[in-house]
C-alpha positions as a printed Julia matrix, in Angstrom:
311×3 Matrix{Float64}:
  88.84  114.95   77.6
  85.63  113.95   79.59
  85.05  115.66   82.28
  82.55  114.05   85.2
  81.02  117.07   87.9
  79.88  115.46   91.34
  78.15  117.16   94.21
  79.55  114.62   97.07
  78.49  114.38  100.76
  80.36  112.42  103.56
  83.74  110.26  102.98
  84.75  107.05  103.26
  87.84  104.99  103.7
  87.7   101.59  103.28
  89.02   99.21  106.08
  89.07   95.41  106.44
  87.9    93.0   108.91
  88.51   89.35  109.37
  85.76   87.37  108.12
  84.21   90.29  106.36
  84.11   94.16  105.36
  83.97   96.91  107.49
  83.46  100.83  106.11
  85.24  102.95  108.2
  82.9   106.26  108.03
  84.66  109.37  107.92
  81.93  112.11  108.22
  81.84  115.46  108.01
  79.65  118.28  107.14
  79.04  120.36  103.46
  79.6   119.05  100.14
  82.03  120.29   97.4
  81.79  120.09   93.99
  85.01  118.76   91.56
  86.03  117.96   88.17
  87.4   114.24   87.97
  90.14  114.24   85.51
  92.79  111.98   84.72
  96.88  112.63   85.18
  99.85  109.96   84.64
 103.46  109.05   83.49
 105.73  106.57   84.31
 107.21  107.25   87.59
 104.56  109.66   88.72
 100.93  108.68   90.32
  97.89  109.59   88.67
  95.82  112.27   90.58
  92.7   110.84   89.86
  89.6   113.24   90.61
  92.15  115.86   90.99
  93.39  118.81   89.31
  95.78  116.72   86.78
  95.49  116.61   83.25
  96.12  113.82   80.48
  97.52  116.19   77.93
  96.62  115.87   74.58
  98.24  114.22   71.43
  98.44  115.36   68.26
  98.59  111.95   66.54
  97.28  110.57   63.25
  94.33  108.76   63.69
  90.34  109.08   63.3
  88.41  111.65   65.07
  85.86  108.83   66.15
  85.66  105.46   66.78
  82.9   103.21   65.93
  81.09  102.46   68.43
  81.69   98.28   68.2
  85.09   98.9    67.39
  85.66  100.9    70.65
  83.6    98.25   72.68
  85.6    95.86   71.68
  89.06   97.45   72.6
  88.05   98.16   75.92
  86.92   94.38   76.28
  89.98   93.01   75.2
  91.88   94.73   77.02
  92.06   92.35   80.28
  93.42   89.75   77.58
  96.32   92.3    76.37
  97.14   92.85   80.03
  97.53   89.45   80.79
 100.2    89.15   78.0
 102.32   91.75   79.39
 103.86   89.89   81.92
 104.77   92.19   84.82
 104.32   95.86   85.53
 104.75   98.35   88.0
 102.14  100.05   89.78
 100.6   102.94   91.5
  96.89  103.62   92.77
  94.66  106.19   94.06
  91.32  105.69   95.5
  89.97  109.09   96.47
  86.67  110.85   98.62
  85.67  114.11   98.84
  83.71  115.44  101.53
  82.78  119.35  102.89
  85.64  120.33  100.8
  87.84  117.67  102.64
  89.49  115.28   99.82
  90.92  112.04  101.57
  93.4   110.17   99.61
  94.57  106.46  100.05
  97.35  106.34   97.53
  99.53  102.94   97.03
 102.44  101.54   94.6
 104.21   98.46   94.01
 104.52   95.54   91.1
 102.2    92.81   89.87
 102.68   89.66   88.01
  99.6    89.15   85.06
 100.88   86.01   84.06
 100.78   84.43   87.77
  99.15   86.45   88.61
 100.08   87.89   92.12
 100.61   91.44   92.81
 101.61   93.62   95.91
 101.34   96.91   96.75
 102.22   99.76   99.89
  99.32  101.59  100.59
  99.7   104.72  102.73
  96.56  105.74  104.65
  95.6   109.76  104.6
  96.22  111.68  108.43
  92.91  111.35  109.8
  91.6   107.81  108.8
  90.15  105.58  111.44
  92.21  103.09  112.85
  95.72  104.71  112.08
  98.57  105.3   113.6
 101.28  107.3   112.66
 100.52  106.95  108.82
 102.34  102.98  109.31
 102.14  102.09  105.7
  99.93   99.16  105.01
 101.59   95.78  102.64
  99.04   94.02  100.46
  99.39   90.61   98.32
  96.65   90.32   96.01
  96.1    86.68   94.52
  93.09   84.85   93.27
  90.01   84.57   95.61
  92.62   85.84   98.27
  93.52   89.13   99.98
  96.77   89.52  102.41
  97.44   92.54  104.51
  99.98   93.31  106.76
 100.03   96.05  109.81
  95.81   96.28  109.36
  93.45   96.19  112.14
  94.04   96.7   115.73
  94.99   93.59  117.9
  97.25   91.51  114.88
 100.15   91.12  116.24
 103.61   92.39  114.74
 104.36   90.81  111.43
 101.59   88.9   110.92
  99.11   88.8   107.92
  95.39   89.33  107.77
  94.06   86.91  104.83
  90.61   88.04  103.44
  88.76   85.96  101.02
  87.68   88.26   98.41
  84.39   86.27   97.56
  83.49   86.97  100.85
  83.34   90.99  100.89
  80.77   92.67  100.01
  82.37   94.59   97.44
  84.66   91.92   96.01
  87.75   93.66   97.45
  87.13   96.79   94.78
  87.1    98.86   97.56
  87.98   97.2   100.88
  91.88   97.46  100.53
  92.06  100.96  100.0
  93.59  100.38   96.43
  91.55   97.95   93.51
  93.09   95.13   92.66
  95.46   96.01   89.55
  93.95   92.66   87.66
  90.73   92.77   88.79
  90.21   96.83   87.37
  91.21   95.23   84.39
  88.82   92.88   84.34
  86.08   95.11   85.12
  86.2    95.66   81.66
  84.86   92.52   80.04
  81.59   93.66   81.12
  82.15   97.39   79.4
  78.72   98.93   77.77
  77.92  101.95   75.99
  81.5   102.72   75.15
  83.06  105.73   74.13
  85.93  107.23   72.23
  86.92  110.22   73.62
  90.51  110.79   71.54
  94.28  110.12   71.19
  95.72  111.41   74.33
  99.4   110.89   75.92
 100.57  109.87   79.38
 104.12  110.35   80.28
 105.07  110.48   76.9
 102.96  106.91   75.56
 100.28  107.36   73.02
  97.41  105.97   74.49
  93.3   106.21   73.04
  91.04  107.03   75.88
  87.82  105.57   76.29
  84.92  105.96   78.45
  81.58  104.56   79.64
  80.19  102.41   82.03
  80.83   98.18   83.34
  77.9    95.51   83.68
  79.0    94.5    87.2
  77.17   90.91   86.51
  78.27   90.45   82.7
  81.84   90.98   83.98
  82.04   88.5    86.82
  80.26   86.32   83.84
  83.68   87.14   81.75
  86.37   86.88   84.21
  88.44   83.73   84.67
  86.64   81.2    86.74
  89.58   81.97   89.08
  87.99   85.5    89.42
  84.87   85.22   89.24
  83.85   84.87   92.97
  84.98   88.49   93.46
  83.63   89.84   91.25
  80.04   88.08   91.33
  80.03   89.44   95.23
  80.88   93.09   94.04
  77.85   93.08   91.62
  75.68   91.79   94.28
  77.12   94.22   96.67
  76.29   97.4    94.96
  73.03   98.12   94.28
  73.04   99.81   90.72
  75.11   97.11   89.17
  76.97   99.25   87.09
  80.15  101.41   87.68
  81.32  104.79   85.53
  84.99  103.9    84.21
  87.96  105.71   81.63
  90.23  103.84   79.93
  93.82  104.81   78.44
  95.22  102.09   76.28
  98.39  101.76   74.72
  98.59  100.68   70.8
  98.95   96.87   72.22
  96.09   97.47   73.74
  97.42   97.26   77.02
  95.69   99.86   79.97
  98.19  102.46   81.2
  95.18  104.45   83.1
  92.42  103.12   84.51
  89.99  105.25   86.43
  86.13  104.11   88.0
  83.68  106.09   89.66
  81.98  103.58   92.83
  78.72  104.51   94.64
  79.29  102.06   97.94
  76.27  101.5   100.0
  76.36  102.08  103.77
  77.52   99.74  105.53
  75.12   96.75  106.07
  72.8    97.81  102.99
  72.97   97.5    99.58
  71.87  101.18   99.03
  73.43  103.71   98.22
  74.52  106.45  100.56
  71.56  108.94  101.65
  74.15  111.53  100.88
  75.58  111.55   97.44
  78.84  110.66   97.23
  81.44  108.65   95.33
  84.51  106.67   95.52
  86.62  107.34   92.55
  89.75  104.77   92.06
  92.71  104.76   89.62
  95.31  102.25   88.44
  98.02  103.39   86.58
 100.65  100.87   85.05
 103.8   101.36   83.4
 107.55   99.89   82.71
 106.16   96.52   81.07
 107.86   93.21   80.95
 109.95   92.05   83.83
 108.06   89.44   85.94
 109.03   90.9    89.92
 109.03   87.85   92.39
 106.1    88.08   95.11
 106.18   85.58   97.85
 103.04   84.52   99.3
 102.54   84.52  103.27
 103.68   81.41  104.71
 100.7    79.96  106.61
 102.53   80.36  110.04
 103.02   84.32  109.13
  98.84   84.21  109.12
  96.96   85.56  111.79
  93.57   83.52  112.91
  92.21   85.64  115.25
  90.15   89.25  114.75
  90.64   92.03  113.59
  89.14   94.9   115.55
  86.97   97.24  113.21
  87.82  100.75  113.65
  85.36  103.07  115.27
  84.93  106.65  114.42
């Protein structure tokens, strides 16, 4: 198991604002120091960057990968993902801050083949803008972002549509959870790829890799349909890269997938003065059945603006 040590200062929750992205800053003093490990199975959320643990498998197999071989696993596994049909879902996208760790955890289903997903996302006590921990109701489509009970002023019921091409970050951050599909394909632009072992989550043998994305070579692989999003998130952070793990099943399939983000402040494509890190997980499990996901209707869409939240 690979274990990642940051030294992190300040916190961040990500919040969204019509016609483009807003970082809700959540400040406070210190720094804290934490191991980043993974923890699934079906049913349960992964505590990403927590204290879980993938436990390990004893299962036949090599001690190593080659290094091509395990390059082109993790690249191929978008492809294998999109053969799956549906799947159920749960994320994490997690700060730490003075010894303050801020959670934004969501679940729900997603459609590959459509592909359309949707999720609940819960906000953590504490983050700007809520009220009363109202849980938030995404629909994630292609060049398209949907959410539900998000930003002061939208009236009840009605949607706030985003287009992801348009945020800075390509909408890896600004919903609070990463787009199931587009984590995925975050892979196609995988480099310096390692094996790190046979491993199992909830019971599933699954081979974890690790190593770092090419922000611009995967926008370059993605599906034209995708590509917007993903061209604006490697023009939106400034390294161009992001840290990732990867638990695939033997079809090759992700059941755990875990990156490490370094957002810039807000209006700058720097990175944070402070150190610190966003670190998001997908986990997907019970395979197969395509759920139904209805798309807003364009009357249920809000026009107007959404207040950003002030800290």
């Amino acid at each position: 198991m690979a274990v990642h040590r940051h030294r992190r200062g300040g916190a961040i929750v990500a919040t969204a604002v019509a016609g483009g992205l807003a970082l809700g800053m959540l400040v406070v003093s210190g720094c804290a120091e934490q191991e980043s490990e993974a923890d699934g199975k079906d049913g349960a959320s992964v505590r990403a960057g927590g204290s879980g643990h993938v436990r390990q498998a004893q299962l036949a197999g090599p001690a190593a990968v080659d290094p091509v071989r395990a390059l082109a696993a993790v690249r191929h596994a978008p492809v294998a993902l999109g053969r799956a049909g549906g799947a159920r879902v749960r994320t994490s996208m997690e700060t730490v801050s003075g010894g303050t760790r801020l959670t934004i955890r969501g679940q729900g289903v997603y459609d590959f083949a459509r592909p359309v997903g949707r999720l609940t996302v819960l906000l953590p006590e504490g983050a700007a803008g809520t009220t009363g921990r109202r849980p938030i109701t995404e629909v994630f489509t292609p060049g398209a972002l949907y959410m539900k009970n998000r930003g002061a002023g939208v009236p009840a019921g009605k949607w706030v549509r985003l287009d992801t091409a348009g945020l800075a970050d390509g909408d890896l951050l600004t919903s609070g959870a990463t787009d199931p599909l587009a984590a995925a394909e975050l892979l196609g632009g995988a480099r310096e790829v390692a094996y790190a072992g046979d491993e199992r989550i909830g019971g599933t043998p699954v081979a974890h890799y690790w190593g770092t994305v090419d922000l611009d070579r995967a926008a370059r692989a993605a599906p034209a349909r995708d590509r917007g999003a993903l061209a604006a998130a490697a023009k939106g952070f400034s390294t161009g890269t992001v840290a990732f793990d990867a638990y695939l099943d033997e079809r090759g399939r992700p059941r755990v997938l875990r990156y490490r983000f370094a957002p810039p402040t807000a209006g700058s494509r720097e990175p944070m003065a402070s150190p610190m890190t966003v670190v998001s997980s997908v986990e997907l499990f019970s395979f197969g059945p395509r759920p139904g996901i209805a798309l807003p209707a364009p009357g249920e869409i809000y026009a107007g603006t959404v207040a950003s939240p002030q800290k």
